[in-house]
N, C-alpha and C positions, 0 to 999 in steps of 0.2 A: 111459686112454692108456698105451700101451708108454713106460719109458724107454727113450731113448736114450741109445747110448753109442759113444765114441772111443775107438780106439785109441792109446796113446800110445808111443812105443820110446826107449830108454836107450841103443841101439846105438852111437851118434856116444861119450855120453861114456864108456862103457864101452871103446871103440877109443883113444882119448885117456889113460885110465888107465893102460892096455897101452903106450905110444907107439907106437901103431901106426899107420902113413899107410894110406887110404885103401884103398893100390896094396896096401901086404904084406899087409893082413887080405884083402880080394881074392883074393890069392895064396894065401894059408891056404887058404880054404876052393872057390879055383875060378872064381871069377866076375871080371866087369868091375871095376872102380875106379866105373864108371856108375854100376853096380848096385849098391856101396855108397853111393855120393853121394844116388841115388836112395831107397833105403831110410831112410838121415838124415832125410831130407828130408820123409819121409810119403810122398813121389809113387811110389813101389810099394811093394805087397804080394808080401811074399816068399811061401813056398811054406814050409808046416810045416817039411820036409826042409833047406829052406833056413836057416829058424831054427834048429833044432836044430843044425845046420854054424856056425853066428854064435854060438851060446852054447856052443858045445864050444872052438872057437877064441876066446872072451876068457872061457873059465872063467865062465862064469853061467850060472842057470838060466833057463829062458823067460821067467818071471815077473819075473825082473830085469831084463830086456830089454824084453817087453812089457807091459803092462797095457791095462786099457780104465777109462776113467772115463767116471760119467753127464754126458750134457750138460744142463745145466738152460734 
């Protein structure tokens, strides 16, 4: 049997380090306030491009942002 694995994102406290609300990392990179609340949250999947734009704007590499771990 394949593992399985989840996604997990650092994006919320990586924004928080920054003091950055919601709304100006948003701003930064383009998008909704939604569309960050939503990415926090797990409930979307950003778009490569999109990630690259999130860890250019709080200084991280994707890997600090995202990872996957297996689920057991």
């Amino acid at each position: 049997m394949e593992p399985q694995f989840q996604v997990r994102n650092r994006v919320k406290l990586a924004r928080v380090e920054h003091g950055y609300t919601q709304q100006q990392l948003a701003d930064l990179i383009g998008v909704t306030r939604q569309t960050i609340g939503l990415i926090e949250a797990d409930q979307y999947n950003p778009t490569i491009n999109l990630c690259l734009r999130l860890a250019q704007a709080l200084k991280k590499t994707l890997n600090d942002l995202f990872w996957t771990e297996e689920l057991k």
